[in-house]
C-alpha positions as CSV (number, residue, x, y, z in Angstrom):
1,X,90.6,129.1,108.7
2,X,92.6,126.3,108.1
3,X,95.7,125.5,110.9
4,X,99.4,126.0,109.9
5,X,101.7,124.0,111.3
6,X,103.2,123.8,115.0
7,X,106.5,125.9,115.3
8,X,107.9,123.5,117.7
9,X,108.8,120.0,116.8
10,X,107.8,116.7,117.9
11,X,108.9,113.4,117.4
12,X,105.7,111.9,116.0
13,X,107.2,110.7,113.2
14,X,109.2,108.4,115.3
15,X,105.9,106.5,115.7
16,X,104.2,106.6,112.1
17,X,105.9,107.5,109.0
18,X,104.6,107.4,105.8
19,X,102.1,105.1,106.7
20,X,100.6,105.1,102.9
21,X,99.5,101.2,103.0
22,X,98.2,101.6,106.6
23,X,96.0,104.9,105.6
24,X,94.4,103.4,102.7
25,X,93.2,100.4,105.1
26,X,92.2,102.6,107.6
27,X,89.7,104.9,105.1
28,X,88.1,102.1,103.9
29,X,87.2,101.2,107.8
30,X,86.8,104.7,108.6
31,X,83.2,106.5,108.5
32,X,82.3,109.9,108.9
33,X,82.0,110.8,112.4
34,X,83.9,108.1,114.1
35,X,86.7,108.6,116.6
36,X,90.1,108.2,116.9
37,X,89.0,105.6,119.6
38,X,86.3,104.1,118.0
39,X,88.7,103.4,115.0
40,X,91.2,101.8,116.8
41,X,88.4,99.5,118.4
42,X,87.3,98.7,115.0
43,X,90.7,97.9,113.6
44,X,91.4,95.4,116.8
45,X,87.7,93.6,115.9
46,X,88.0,93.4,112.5
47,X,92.4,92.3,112.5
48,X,93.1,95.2,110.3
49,X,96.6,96.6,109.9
50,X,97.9,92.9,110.2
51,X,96.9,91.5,113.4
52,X,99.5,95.2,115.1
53,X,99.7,95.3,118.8
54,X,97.8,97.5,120.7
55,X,100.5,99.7,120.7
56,X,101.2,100.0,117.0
57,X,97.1,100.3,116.5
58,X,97.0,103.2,118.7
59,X,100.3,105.0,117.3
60,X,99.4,104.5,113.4
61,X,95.7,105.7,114.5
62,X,96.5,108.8,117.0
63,X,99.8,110.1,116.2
64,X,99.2,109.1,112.4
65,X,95.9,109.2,110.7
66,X,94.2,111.2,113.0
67,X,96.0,113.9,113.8
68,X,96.6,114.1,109.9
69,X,93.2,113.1,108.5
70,X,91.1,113.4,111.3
71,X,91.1,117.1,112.2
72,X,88.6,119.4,110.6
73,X,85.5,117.2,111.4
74,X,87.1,114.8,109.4
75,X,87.0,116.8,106.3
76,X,90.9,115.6,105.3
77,X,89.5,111.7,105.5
78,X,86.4,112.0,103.9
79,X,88.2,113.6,100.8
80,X,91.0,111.1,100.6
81,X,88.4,108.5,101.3
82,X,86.2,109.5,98.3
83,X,89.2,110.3,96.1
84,X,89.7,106.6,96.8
85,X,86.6,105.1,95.4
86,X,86.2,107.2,92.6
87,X,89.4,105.9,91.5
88,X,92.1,108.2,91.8
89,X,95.5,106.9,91.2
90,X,97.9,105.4,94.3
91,X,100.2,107.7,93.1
92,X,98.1,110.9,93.2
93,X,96.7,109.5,96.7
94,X,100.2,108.7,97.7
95,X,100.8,112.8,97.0
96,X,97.9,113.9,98.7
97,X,98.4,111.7,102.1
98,X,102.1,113.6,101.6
99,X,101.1,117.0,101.7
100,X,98.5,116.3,104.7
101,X,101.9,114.4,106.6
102,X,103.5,117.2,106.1
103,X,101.7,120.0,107.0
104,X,101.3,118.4,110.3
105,X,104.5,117.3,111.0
106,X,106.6,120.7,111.1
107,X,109.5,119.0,111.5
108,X,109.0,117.8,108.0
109,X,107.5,120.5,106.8
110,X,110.0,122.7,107.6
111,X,112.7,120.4,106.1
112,X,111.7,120.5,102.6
113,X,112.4,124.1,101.5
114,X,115.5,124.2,103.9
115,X,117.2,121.2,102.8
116,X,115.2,119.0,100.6
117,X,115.0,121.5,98.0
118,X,118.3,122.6,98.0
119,X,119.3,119.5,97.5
120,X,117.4,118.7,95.0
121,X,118.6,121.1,92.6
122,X,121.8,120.5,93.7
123,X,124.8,118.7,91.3
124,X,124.6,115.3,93.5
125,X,120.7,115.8,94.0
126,X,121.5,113.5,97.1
127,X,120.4,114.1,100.8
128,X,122.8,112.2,103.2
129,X,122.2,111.6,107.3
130,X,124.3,114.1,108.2
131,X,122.2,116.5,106.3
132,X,119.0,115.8,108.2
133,X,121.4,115.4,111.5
134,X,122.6,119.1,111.0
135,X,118.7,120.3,110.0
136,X,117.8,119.0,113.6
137,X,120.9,120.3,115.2
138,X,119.8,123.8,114.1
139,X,116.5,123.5,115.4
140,X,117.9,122.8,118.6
141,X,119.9,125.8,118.7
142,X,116.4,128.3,117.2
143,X,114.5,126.8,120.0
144,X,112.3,124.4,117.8
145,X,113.4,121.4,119.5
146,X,113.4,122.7,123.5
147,X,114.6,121.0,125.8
148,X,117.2,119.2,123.2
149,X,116.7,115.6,122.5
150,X,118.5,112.9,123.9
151,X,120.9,111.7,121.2
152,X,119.4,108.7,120.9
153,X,115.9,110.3,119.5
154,X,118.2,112.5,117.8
155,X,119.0,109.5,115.9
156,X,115.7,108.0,115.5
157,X,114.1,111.1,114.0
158,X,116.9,111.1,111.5
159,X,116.0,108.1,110.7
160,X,112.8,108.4,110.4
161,X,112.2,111.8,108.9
162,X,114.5,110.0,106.1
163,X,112.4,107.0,106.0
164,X,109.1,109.1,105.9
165,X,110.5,110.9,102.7
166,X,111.2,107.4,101.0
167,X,107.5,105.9,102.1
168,X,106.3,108.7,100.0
169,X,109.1,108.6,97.5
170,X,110.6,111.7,97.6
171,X,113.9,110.1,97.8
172,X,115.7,106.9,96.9
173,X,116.6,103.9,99.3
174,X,119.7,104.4,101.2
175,X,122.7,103.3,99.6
176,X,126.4,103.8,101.8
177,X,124.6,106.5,103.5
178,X,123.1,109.1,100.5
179,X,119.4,108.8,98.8
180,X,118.8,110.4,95.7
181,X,116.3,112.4,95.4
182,X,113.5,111.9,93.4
183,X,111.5,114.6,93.4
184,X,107.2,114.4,92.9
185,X,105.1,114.6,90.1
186,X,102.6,117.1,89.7
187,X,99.3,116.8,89.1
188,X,98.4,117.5,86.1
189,X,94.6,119.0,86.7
190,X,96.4,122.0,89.7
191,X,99.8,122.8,88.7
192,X,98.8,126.6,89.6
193,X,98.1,125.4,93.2
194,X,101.4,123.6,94.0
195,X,103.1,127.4,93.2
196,X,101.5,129.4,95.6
197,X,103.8,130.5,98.6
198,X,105.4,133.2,100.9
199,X,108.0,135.7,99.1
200,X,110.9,134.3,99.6
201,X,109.7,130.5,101.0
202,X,109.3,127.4,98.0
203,X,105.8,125.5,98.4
204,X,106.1,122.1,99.7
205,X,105.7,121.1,96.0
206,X,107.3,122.9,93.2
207,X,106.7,122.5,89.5
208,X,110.7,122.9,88.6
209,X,113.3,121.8,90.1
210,X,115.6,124.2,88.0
211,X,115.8,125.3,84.5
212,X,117.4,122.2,83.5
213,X,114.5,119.8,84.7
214,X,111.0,120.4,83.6
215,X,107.9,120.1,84.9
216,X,106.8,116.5,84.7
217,X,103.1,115.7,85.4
218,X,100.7,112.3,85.7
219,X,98.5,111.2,83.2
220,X,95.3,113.6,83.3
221,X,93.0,112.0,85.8
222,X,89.0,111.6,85.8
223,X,87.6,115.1,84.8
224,X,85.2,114.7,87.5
225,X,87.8,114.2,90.4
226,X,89.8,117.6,89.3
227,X,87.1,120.1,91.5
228,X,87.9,117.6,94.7
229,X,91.6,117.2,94.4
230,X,92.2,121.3,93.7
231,X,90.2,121.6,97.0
232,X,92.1,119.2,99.2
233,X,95.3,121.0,97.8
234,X,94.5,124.6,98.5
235,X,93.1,123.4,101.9
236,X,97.0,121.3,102.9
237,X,98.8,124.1,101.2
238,X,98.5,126.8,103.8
239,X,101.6,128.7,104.9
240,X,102.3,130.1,108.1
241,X,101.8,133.8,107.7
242,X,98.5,133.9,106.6
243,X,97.1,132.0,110.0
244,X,98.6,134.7,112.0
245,X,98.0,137.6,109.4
């Protein structure tokens, strides 16, 4: 059974956003069956990922694409990475990678329906600092972010988790402290699969923002991709209750 995400939050994202650029290097070094550690020794002898210090190498490698892409034997990266060279679109990769980043990163995950959404639909459809600043003050006080952060880290997640939402364009660049929102497009092949969620909860993708805006997909993809990518969605797309059910 595939693993829901961690109730308590970490600050991973601190360390690798979006890292969309960085993952599509990193599959087409990747093979199946090598390590977090054997990747990071291949990207240092080959000058992948620019020429990064040791220390970047080994936070976009461990705290990004493997914990991400890595888990499951791998399955995640092998998808993505044969998604990749049968053509599917940056865009439609760029959604994938999201879904996977967020499933794994609670503190994201969790931030979409609570705020993101709401937002979204709301007049402005803007999401400022202070909204993300609050989200994280509130998971201090339910006991998701125990022992509190220093206010410093405080800081840099908000940063980040904004920053993460822009690598993947969920949200617009940051202009006198708001970003628009600019919600996803759907996938035109699984629109069913993006629906599916907990009585009560929205999915981390939705096909409507609200009456008023429609459901806007991609151009249909390869016929031949569409049993892969409705696969790699069901699999990310696992909410909380049915692990522990």
């Amino acid at each position: 059974m595939s693993v829901a995400p961690p109730s308590s939050y970490n600050t991973n994202l601190s360390k690798a956003q979006g890292l969309v650029p960085e993952t599509l290097e990193l599959l087409e070094l990747w093979q199946s069956g090598m390590s977090p550690l054997e990747l990071r020794k291949l990207v240092k002898e080959t000058g992948a990922l620019d020429r990064a210090s040791d220390t970047r190498v080994t936070d976009v490698v461990s705290r990004g694409f493997a914990q991400r892409y890595l888990i499951e034997d791998g399955q995640p990266a092998s998808w993505l990475k044969l998604l990749a060279q049968e053509g599917l679109s940056r865009p439609a990769l760029r959604q994938l990678m999201f879904l996977y980043t967020a499933r794994h990163n609670a503190v994201l995950y969790d931030f979409l329906p609570q705020v993101y959404w709401r937002k979204a639909t709301s007049t402005a459809g803007e999401v400022t600092k202070d909204d993300t600043r609050d989200f994280l003050e509130r998971a201090v006080l339910s006991g998701q972010i125990h022992p509190r952060w220093s206010d410093s880290m405080m800081e840099r997640v908000t940063r980040y988790l904004l920053g993460t939402l822009e690598d993947f364009q969920m949200i617009a660049g940051n202009r006198h402290g708001r970003r628009q929102t600019t919600p996803p497009l759907i996938m035109e092949q699984t629109p069913g699969s993006f629906t599916h969620s907990r009585p009560g909860h929205q999915p981390l993708l939705n096909q409507t923002l609200s009456e008023g805006h429609p459901r806007i997909v991609q151009q249909p993809l390869q016929l031949g991709l569409r049993p892969m990518i409705t696969m790699v969605i069901r699999r990310c797309l696992v909410w909380r209750h049915f692990s522990a059910s």
